[in-house]
PQR file with spaces between the fields and no chain letter, atoms N, CA, C, O and H, PARSE charges and radii, in Angstrom:
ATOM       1  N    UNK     1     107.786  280.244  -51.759 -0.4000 1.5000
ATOM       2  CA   UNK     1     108.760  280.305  -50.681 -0.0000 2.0000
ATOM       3  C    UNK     1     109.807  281.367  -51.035  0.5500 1.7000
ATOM       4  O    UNK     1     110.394  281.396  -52.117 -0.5500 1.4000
ATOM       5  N    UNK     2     109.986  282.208  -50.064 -0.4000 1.5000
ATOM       6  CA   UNK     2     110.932  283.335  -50.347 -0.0000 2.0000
ATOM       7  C    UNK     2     112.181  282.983  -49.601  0.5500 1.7000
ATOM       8  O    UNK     2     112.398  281.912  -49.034 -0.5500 1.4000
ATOM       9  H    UNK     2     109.510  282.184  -49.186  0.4000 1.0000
ATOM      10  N    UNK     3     112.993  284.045  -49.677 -0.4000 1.5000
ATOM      11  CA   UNK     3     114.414  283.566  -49.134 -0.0000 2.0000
ATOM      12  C    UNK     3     114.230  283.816  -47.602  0.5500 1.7000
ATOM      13  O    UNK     3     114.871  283.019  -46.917 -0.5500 1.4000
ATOM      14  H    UNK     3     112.816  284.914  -50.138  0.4000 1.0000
ATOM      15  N    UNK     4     113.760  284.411  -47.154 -0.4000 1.5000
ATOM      16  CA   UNK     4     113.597  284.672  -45.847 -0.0000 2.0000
ATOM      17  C    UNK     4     113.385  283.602  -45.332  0.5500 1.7000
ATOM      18  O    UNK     4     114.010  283.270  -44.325 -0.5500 1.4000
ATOM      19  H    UNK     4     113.240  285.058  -47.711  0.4000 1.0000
ATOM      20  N    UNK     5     112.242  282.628  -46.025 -0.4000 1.5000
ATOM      21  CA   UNK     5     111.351  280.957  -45.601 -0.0000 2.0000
ATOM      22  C    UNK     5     112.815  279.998  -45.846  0.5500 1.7000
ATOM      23  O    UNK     5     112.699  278.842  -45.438 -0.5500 1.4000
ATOM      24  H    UNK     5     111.734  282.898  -46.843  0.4000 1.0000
ATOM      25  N    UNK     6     113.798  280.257  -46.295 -0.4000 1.5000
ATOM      26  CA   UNK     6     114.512  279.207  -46.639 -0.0000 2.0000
ATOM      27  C    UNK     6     115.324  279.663  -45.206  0.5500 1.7000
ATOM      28  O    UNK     6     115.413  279.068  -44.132 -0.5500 1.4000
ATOM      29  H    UNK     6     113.892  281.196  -46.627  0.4000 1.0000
ATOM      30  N    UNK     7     115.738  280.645  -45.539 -0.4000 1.5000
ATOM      31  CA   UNK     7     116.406  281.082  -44.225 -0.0000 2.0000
ATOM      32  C    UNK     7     116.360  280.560  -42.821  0.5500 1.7000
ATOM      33  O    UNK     7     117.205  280.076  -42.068 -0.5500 1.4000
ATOM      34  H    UNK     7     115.665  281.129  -46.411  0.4000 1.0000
ATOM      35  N    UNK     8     115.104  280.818  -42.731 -0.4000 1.5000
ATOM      36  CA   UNK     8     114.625  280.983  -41.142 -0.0000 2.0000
ATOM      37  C    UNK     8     114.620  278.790  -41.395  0.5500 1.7000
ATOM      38  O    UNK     8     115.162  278.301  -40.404 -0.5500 1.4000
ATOM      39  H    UNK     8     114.417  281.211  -43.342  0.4000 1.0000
ATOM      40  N    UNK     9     114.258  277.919  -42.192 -0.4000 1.5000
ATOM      41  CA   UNK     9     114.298  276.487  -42.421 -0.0000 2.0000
ATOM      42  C    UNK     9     115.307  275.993  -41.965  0.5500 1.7000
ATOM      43  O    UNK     9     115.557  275.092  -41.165 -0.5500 1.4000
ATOM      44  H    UNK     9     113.818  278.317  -42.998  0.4000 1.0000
ATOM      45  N    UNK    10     116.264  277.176  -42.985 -0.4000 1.5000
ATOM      46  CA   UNK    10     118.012  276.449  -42.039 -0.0000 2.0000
ATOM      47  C    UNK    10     118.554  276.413  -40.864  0.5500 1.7000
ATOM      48  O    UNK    10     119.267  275.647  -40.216 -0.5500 1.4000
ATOM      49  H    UNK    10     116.061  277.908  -43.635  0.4000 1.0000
ATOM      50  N    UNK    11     117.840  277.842  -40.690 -0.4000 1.5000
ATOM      51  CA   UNK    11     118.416  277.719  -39.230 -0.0000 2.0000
ATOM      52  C    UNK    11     118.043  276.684  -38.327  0.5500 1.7000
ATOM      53  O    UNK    11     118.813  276.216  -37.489 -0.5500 1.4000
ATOM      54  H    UNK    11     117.261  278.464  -41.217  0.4000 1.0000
ATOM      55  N    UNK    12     116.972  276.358  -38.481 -0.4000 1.5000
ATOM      56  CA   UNK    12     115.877  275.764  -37.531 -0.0000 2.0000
ATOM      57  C    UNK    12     116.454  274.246  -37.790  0.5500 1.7000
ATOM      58  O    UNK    12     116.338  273.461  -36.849 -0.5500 1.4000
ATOM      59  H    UNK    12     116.346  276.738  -39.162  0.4000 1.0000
ATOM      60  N    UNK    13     116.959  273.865  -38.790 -0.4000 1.5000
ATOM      61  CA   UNK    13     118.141  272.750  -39.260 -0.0000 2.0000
ATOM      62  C    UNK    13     119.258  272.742  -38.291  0.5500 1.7000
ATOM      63  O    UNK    13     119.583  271.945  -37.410 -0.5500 1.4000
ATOM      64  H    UNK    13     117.053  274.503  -39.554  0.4000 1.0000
ATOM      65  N    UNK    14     119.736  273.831  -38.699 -0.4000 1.5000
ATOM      66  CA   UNK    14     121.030  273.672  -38.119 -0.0000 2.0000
ATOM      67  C    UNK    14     121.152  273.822  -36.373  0.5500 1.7000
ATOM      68  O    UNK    14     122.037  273.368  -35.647 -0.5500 1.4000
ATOM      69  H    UNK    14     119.472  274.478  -39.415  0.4000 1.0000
ATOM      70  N    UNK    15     119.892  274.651  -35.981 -0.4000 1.5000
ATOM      71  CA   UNK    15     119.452  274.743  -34.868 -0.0000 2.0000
ATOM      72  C    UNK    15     119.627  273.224  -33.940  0.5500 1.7000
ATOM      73  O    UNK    15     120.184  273.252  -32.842 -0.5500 1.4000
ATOM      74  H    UNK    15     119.174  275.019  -36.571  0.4000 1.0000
ATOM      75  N    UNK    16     119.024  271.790  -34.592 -0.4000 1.5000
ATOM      76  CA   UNK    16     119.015  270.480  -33.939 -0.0000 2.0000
ATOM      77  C    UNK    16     120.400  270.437  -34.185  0.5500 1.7000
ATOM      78  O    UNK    16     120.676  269.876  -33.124 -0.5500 1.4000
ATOM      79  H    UNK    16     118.571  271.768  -35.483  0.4000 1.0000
ATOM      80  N    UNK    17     121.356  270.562  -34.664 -0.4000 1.5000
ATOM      81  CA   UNK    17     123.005  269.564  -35.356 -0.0000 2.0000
ATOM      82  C    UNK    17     123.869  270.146  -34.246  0.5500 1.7000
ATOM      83  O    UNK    17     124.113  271.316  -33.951 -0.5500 1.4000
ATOM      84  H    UNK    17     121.132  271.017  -35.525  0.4000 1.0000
ATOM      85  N    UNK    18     124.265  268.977  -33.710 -0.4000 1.5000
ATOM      86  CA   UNK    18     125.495  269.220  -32.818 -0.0000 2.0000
ATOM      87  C    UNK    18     126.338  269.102  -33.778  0.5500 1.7000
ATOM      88  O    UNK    18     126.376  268.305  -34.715 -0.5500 1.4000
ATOM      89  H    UNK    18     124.067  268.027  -33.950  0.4000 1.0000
ATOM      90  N    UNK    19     127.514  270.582  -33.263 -0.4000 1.5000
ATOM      91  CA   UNK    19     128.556  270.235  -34.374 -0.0000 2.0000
ATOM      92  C    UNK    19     129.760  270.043  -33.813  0.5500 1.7000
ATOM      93  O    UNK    19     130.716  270.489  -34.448 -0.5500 1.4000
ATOM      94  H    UNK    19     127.483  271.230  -32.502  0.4000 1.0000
ATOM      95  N    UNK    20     130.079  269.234  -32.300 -0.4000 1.5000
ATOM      96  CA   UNK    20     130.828  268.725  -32.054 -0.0000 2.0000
ATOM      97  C    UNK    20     130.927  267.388  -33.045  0.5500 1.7000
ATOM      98  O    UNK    20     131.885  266.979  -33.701 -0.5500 1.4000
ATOM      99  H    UNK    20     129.303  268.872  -31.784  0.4000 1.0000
ATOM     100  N    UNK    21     129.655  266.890  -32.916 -0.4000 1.5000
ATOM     101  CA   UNK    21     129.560  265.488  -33.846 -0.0000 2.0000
ATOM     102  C    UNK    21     129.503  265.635  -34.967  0.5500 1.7000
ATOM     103  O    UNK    21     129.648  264.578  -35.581 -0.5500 1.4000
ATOM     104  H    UNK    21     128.876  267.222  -32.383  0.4000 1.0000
ATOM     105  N    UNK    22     129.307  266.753  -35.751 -0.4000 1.5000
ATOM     106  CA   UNK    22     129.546  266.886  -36.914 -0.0000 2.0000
ATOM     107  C    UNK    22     130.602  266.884  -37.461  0.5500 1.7000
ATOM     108  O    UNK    22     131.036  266.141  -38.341 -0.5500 1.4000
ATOM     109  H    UNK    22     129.190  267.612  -35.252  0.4000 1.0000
ATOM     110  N    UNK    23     131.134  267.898  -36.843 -0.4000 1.5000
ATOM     111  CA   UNK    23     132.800  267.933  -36.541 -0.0000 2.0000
ATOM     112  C    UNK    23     133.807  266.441  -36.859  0.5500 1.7000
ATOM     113  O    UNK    23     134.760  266.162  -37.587 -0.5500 1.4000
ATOM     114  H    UNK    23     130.781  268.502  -36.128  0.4000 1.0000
ATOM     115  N    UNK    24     132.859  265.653  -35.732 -0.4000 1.5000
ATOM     116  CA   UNK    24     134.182  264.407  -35.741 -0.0000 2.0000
ATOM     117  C    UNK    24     133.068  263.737  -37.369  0.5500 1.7000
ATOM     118  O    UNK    24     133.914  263.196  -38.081 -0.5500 1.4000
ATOM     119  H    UNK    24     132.085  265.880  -35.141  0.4000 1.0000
ATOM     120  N    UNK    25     132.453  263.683  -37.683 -0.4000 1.5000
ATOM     121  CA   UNK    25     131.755  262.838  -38.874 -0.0000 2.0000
ATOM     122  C    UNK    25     132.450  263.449  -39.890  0.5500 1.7000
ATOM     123  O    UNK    25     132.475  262.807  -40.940 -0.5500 1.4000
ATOM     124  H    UNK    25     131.766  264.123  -37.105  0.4000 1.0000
ATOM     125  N    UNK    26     133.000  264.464  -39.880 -0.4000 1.5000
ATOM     126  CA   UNK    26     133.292  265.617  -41.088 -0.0000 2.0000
ATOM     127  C    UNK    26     135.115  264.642  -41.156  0.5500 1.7000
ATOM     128  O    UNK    26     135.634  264.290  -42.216 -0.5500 1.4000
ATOM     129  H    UNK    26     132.980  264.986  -39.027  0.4000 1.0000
ATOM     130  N    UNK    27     135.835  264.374  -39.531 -0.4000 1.5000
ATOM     131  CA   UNK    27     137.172  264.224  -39.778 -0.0000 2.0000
ATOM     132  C    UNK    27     137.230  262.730  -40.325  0.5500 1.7000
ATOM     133  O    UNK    27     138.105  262.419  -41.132 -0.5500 1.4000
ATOM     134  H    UNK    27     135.414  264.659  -38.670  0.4000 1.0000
ATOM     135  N    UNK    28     136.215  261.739  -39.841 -0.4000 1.5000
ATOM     136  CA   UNK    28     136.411  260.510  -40.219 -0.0000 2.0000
ATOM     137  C    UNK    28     135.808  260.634  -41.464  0.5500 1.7000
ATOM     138  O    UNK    28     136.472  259.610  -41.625 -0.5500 1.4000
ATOM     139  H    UNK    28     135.504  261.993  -39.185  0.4000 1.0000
ATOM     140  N    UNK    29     135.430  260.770  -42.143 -0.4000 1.5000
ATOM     141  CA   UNK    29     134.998  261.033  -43.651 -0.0000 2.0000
ATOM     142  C    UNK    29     136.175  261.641  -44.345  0.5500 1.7000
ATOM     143  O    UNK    29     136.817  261.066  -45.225 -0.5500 1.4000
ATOM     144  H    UNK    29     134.890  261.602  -42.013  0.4000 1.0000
ATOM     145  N    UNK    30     136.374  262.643  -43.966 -0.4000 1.5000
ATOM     146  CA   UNK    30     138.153  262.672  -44.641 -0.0000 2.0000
ATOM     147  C    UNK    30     139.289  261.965  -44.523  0.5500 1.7000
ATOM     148  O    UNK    30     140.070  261.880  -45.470 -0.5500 1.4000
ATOM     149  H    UNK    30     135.853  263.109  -43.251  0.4000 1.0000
ATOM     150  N    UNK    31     139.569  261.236  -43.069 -0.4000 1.5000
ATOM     151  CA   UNK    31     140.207  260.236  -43.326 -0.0000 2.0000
ATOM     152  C    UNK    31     139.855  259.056  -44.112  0.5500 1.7000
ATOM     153  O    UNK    31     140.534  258.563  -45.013 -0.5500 1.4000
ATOM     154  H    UNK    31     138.934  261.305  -42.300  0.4000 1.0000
ATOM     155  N    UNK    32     138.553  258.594  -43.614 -0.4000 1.5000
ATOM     156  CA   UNK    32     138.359  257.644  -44.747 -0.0000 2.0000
ATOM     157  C    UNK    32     138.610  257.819  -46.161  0.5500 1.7000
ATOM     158  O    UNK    32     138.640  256.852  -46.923 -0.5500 1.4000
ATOM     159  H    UNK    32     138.001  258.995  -42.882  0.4000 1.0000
ATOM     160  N    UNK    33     138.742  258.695  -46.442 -0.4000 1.5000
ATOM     161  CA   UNK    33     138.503  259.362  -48.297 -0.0000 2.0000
ATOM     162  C    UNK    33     139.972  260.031  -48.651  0.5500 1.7000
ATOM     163  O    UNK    33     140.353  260.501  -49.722 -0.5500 1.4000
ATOM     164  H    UNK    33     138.717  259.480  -45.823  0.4000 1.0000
ATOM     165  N    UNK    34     140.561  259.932  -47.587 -0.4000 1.5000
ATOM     166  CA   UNK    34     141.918  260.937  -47.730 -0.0000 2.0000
ATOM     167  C    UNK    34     142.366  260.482  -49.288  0.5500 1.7000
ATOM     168  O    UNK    34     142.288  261.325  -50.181 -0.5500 1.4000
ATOM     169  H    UNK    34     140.251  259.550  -46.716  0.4000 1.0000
ATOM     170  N    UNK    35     142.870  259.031  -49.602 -0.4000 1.5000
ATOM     171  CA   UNK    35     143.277  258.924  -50.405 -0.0000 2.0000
ATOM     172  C    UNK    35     142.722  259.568  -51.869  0.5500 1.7000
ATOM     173  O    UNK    35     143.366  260.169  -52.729 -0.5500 1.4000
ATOM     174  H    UNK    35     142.934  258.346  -48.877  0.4000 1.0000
ATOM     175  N    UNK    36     141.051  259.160  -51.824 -0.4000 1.5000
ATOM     176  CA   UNK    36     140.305  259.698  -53.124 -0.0000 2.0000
ATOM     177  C    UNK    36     140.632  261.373  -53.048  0.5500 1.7000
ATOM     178  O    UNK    36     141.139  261.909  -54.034 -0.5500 1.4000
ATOM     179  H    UNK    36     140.528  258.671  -51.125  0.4000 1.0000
ATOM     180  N    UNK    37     140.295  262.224  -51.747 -0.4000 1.5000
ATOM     181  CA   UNK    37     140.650  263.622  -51.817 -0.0000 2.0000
ATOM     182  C    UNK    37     141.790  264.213  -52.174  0.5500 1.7000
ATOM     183  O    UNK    37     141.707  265.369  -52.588 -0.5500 1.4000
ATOM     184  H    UNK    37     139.883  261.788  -50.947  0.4000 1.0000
ATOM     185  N    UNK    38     143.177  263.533  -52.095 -0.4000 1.5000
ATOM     186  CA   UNK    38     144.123  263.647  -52.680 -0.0000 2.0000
ATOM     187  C    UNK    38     144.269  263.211  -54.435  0.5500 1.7000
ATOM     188  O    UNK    38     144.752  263.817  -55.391 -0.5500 1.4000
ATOM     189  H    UNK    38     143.244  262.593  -51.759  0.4000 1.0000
ATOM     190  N    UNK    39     143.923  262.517  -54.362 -0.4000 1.5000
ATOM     191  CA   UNK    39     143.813  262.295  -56.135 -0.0000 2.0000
ATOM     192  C    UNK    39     142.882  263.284  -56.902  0.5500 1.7000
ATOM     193  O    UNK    39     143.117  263.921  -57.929 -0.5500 1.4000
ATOM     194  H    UNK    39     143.530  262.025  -53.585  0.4000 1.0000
ATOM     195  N    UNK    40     141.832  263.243  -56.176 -0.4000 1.5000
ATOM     196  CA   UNK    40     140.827  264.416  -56.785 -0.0000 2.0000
ATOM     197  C    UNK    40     141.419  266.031  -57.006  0.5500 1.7000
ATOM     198  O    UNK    40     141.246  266.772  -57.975 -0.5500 1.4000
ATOM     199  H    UNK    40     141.641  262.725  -55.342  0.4000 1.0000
ATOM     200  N    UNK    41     142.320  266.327  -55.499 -0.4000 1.5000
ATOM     201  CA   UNK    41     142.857  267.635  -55.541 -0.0000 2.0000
ATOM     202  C    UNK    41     144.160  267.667  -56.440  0.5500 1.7000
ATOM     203  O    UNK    41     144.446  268.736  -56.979 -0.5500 1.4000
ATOM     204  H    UNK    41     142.460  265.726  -54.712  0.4000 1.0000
ATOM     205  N    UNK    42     145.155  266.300  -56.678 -0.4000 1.5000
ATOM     206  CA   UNK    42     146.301  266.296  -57.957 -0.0000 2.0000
ATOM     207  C    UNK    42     145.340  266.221  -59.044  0.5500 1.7000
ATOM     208  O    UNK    42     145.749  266.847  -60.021 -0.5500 1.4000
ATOM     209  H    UNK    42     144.922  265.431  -56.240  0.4000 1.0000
ATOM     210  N    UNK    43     143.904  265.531  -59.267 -0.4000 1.5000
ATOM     211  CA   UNK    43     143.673  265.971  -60.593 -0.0000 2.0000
ATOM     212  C    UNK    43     143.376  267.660  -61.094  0.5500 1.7000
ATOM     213  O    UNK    43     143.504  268.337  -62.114 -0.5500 1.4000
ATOM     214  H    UNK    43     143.571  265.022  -58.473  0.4000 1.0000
ATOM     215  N    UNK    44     143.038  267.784  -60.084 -0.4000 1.5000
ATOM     216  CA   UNK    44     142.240  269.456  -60.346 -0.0000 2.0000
ATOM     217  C    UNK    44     143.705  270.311  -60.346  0.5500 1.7000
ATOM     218  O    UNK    44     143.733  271.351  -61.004 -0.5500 1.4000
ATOM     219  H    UNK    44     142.933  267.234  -59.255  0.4000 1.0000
ATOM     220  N    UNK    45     144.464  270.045  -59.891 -0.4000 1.5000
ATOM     221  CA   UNK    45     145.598  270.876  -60.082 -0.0000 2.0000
ATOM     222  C    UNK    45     146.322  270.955  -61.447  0.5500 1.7000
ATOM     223  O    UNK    45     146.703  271.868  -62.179 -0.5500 1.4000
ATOM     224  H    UNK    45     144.441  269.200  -59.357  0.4000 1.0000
ATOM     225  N    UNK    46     146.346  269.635  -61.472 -0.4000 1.5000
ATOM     226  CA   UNK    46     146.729  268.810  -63.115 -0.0000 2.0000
ATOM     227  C    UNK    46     145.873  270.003  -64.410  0.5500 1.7000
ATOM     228  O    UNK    46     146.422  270.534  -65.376 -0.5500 1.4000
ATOM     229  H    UNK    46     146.036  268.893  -60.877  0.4000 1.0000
ATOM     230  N    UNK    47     144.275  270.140  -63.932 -0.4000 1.5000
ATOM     231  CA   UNK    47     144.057  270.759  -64.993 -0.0000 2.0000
ATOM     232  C    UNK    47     144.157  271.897  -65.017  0.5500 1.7000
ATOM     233  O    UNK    47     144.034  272.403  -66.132 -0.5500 1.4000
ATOM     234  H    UNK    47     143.830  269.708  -63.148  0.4000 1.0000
ATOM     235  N    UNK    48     144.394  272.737  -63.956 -0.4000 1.5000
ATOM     236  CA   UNK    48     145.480  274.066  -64.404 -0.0000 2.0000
ATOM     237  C    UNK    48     147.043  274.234  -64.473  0.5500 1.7000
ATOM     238  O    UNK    48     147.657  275.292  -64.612 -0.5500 1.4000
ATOM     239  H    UNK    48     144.494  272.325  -63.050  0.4000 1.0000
ATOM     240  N    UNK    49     147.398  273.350  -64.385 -0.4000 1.5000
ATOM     241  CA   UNK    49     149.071  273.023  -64.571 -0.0000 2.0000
ATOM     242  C    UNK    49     149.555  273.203  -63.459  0.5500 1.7000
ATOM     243  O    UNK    49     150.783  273.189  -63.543 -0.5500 1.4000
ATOM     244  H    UNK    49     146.899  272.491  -64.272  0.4000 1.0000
ATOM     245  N    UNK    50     149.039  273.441  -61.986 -0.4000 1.5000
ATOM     246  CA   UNK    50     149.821  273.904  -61.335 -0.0000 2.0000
ATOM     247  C    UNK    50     150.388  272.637  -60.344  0.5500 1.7000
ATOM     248  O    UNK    50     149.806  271.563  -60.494 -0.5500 1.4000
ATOM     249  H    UNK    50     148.042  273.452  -61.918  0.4000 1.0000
ATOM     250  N    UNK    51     151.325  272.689  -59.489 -0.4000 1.5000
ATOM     251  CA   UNK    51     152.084  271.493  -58.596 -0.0000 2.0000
ATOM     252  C    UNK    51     152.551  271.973  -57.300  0.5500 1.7000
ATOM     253  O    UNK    51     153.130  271.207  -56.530 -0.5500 1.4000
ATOM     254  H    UNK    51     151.798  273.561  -59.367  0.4000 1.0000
């Protein structure tokens, strides 16, 4: 499989995905997680010192 075959796969993927609904699956997944995504992004900051 060459890159072209992966290529033309995705599209043909992304081709079926409504991304209105993706869209809203993408915002309720961050709200749900807000809290963990915030801790995750103060840790990662934490390990370059920055605030």
């Amino acid at each position: 499989m060459n890159f072209d075959d992966i290529k033309d796969r995705a599209q043909d993927a992304l081709h079926d995905v409504n991304v209105d609904d993706l869209k809203d699956k993408a915002e309720d997944f961050i709200e749900d997680n807000k809290d963990n995504i915030d801790g995750a992004v103060d840790k990662i900051k934490g390990m370059f010192n920055k605030d």
